[in-house]
N, C-alpha and C positions, 0 to 999 in steps of 0.2 A: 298212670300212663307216662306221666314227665319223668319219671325214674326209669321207667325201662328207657325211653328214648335215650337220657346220657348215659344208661349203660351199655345199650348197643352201640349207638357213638363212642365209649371209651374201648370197646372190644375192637371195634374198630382203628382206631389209630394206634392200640396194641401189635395187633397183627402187623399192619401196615410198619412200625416201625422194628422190627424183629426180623430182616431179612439181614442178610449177609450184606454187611457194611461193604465187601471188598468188590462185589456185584460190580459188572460196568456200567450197570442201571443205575447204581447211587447216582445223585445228581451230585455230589463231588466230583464225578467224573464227566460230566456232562458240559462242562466249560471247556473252554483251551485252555492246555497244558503246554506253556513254555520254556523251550530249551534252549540254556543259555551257552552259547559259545566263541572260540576265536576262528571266525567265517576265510581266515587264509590260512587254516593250517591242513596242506594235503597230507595224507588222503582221507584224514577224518572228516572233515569239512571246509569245504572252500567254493570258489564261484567258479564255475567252467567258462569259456568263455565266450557263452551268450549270456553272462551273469546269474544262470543257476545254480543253487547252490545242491550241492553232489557230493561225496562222499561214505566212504563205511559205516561211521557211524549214524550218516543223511541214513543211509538203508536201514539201519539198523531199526531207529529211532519209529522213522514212516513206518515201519512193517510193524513193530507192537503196540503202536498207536492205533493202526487200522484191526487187530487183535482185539484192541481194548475197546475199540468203538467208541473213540476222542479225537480232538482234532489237537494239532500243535501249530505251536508256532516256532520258530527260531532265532532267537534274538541272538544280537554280534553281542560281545560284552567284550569290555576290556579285564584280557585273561588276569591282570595284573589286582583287577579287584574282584577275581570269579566268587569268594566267601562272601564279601558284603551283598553284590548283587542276589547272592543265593539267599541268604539269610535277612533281606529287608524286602524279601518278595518279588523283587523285581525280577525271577527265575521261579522257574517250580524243580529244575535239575540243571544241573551242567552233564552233558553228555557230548564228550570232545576231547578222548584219548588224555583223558583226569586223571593220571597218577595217583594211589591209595599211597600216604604216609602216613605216621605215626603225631606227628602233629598237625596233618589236615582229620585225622581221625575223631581230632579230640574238637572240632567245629562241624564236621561232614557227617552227615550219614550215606555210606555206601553201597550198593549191588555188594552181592560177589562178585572177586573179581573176573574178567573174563579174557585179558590178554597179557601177557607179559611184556613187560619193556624196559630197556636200558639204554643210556646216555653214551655217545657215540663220538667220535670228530671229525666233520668232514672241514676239506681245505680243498685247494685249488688244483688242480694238476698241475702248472706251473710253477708252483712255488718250489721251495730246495728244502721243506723243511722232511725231520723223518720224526714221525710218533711209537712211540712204543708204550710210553705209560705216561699219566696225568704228567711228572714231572719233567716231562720234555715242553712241556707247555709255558715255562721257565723263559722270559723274554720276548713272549708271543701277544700280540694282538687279537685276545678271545672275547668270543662274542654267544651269546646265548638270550633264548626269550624270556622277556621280566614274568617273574609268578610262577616260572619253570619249576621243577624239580633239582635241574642241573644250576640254577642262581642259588636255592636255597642250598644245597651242598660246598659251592665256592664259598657262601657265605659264613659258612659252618667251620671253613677249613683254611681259616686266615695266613697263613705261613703260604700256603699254594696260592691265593691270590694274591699276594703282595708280591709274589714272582714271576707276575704277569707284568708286562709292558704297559697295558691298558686292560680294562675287563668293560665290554658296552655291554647293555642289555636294551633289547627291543621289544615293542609294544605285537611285533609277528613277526614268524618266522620269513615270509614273504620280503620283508625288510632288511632280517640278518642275510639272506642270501642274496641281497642286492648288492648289501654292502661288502661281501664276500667276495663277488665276482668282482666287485668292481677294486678291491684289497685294500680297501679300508678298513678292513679287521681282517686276521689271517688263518683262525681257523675259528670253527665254531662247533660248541659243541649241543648237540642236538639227540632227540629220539630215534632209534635204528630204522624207526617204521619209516618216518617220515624223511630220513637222511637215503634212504634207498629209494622210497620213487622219487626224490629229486636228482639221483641219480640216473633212473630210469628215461626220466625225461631230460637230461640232458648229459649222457654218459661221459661226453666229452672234456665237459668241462670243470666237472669236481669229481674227488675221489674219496672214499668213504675209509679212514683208519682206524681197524676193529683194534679201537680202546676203550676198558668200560672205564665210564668216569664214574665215581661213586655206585652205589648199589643198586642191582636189578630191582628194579619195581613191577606191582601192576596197576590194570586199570579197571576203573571201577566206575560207575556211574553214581554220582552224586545227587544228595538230597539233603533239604533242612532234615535235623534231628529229631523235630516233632514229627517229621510224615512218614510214617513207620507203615502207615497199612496203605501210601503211593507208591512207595518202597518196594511193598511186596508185590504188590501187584502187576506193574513191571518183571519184578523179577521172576515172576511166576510165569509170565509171555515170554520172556527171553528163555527161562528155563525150554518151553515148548518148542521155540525157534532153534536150537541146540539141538532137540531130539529130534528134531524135523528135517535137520539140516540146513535147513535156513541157514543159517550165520554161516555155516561152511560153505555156502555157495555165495555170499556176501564177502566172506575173507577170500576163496579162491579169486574174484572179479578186482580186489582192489592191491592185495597183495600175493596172488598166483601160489598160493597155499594156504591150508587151513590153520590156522592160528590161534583162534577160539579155542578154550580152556570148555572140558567137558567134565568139571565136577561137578556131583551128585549135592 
């Protein structure tokens, strides 16, 4: 009698453990899943201002979470250490218009990617200066955010930043364009996305100089390298969010067209 009892108890926890890991019922996914980001960079994420925080990727993020039947959280991080935070836990993702390189590649694990992006220069209206390509930046007071895509590129290409005046870099971009208007740096260079609705929001007073500085990128949503099947699973929501439309109506709200990459 005691042998068939541990045998139906081992048939038991057999079954029971032979479901589909990716399930939203796993209790892996039954915690909060926190997303690490920089909470002033519009229009991926930032605080409105009743201090909510809003943005494309806020949309994004809420809508596959509520798919996945998880909750999140959002944590600020300093973008400047977005890898350690990722990778000593204190994140389950960075999702916050992340650039895919070739050497966050080889620390990150990434979505496919889903939007395109390149590095831009905006400056003041006021100023006298004229840009046509990176080498007029020659003399200038450039400014760009630390952990960027556009720092590690000046970094890369020493002859161009030693023919800069000064080169700052800042902890957010909400900072660089303080210091912008205020012409304590003289141009800066930044993300198309985000150099346009600061435009939007204040047409007036900056103007956007279509220069690409270094090479088009995209972006991708990050993960530690062991989370392969959080990975998918996301990306198996957003895949649905994509054919649903969803994200096209997410990208028309934040940038007045669809944007969103629709590979298979």
């Amino acid at each position: 009698m005691r042998k068939i009892f541990f045998l139906l108890l081992s048939i038991i926890f057999l079954v029971g453990g032979c479901g589909d890991s990716k399930d939203v019922n796993n209790p892996k996914y039954k915690g909060t899943l926190v997303i690490g980001l920089d909470d002033e960079y519009a229009p991926f994420g930032f605080r409105d201002k009743n201090g909510e925080l809003v943005g494309f990727d806020i949309d994004l993020a809420n809508e596959a979470a509520s798919r996945m039947g998880v909750k999140i959280e959002f944590k600020p991080i300093n973008w400047n250490n977005k890898e350690n935070e990722l990778n000593a836990g204190h994140v389950d993702m960075i999702w916050n218009g992340l650039d895919i390189t070739p050497e966050r590649e080889e620390r990150i694990l990434y979505s496919k990617p889903y939007m395109d992006n390149r590095q831009i220069l905006l400056s003041k209206k006021s100023n006298e200066f004229t840009f046509r390509s990176e080498h007029d930046l020659a003399g200038k007071i450039v400014g760009t955010q630390a952990g960027s895509n556009s720092e590690d590129y000046i970094a890369e290409n020493k002859t161009l930043k030693e023919s800069f005046k000064d080169f700052k870099t800042y902890a957010t971009f909400k900072q660089a364009f303080a210091d912008l208007s205020d012409g304590k740096v003289d141009v800066l260079i930044v993300d198309e996305l985000a150099a346009h609705y600061e435009l939007n929001k204040i047409p007036r007073k900056f103007e956007v100089n279509e220069v690409t500085i270094g090479p088009v990128t995209e972006l991708g949503i990050g993960f530690r390298k062991s989370d392969t099947e959080l990975r998918d699973r996301v990306q198996k929501v957003f895949d649905e969010m994509v054919a649903d439309g969803t994200t096209k109506k997410f990208s028309e709200k934040w940038f007045q067209a669809d944007l969103v990459k629709h590979k298979k």
